[in-house]
TIMAR-519003 format. One record per residue (C-alpha): chain; residue number from 1; z, x, y. Coordinates in pm, 1 decimal. Last residue first. Layout:
BEGIN
+-------+------+----------+----------+----------+
: chain : resi :       c3 :       c1 :       c2 :
+-------+------+----------+----------+----------+
:     A :  NUM :        Z :        X :        Y :
...
+-------+------+----------+----------+----------+
END
This chain:
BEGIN
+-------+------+----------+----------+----------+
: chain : resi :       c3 :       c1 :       c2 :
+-------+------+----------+----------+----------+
:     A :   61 :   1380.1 :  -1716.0 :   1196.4 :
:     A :   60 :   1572.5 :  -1931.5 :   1420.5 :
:     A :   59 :   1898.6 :  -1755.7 :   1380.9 :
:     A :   58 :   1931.6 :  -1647.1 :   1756.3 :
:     A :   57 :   1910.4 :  -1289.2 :   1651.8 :
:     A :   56 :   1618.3 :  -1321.3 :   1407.2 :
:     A :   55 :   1440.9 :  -1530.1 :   1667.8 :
:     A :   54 :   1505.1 :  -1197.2 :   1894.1 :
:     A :   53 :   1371.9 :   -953.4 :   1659.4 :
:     A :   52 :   1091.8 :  -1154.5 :   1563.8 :
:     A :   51 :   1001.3 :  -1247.0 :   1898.3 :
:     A :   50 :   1053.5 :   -886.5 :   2015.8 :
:     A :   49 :    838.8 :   -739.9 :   1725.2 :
:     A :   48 :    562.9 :   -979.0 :   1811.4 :
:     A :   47 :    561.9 :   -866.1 :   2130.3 :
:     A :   46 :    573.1 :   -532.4 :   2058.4 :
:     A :   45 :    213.8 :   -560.0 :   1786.8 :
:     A :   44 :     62.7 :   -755.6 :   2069.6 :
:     A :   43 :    124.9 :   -511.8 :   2321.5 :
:     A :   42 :      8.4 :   -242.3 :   2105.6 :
:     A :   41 :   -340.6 :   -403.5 :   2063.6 :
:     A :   40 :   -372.0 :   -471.4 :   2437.6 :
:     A :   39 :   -297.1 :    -83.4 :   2564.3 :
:     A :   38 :   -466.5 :     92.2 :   2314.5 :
:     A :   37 :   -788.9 :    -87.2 :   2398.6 :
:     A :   36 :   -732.7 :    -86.5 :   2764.2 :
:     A :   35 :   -611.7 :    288.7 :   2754.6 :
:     A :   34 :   -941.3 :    412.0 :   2546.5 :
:     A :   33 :  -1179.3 :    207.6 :   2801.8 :
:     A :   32 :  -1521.7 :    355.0 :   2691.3 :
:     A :   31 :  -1741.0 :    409.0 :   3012.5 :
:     A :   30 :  -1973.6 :    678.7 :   2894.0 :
:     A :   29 :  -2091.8 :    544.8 :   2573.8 :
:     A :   28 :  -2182.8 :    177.9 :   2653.1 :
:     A :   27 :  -2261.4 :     40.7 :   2281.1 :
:     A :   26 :  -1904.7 :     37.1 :   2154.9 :
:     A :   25 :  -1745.9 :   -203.4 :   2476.3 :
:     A :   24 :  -1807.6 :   -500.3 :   2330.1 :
:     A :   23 :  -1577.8 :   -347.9 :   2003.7 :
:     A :   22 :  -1315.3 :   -240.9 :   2246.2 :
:     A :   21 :  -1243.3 :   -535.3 :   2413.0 :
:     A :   20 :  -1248.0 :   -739.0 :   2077.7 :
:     A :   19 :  -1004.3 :   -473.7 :   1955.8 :
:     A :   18 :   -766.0 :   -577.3 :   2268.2 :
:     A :   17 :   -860.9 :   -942.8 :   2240.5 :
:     A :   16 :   -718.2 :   -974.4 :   1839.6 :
:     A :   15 :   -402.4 :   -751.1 :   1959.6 :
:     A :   14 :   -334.4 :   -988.1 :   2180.9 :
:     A :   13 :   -386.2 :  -1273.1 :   1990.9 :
:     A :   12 :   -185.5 :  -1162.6 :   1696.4 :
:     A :   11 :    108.1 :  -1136.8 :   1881.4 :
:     A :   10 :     97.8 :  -1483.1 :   2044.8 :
:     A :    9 :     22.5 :  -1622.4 :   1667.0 :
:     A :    8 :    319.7 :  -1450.8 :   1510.1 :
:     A :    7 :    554.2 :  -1542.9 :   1787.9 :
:     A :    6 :    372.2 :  -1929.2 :   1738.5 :
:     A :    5 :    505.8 :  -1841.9 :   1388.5 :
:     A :    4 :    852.6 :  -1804.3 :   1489.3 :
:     A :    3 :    873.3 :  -2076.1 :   1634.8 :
:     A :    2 :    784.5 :  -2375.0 :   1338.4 :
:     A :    1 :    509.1 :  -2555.4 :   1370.9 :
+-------+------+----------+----------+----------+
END
């Protein structure tokens, strides 16, 4: 499998847990984790970014 789309993968799964983090978290009103959430699903879309920008850089991708 090529590298770039284990980047892909990596990137996906983080922002996979952070909306699965949020959805288990729908039916307790008062202690909704808005950061968490946020947090995991925008680190996966950054890491992705850096893979693909650095893969790009190397030649790789």
């Amino acid at each position: 499998m090529p590298i770039w789309r284990r980047a892909i993968i990596i990137g996906v799964l983080f922002a996979t847990v952070g909306v699965i983090y949020g959805v288990v978290q729908y039916g307790y009103p008062n202690l909704w984790d808005f950061a968490g959430v946020t947090l995991l699903v925008v680190l996966g879309a950054a890491m992705t970014f850096t893979f693909a920008i650095l893969l790009r850089g190397s030649r790789d991708l």
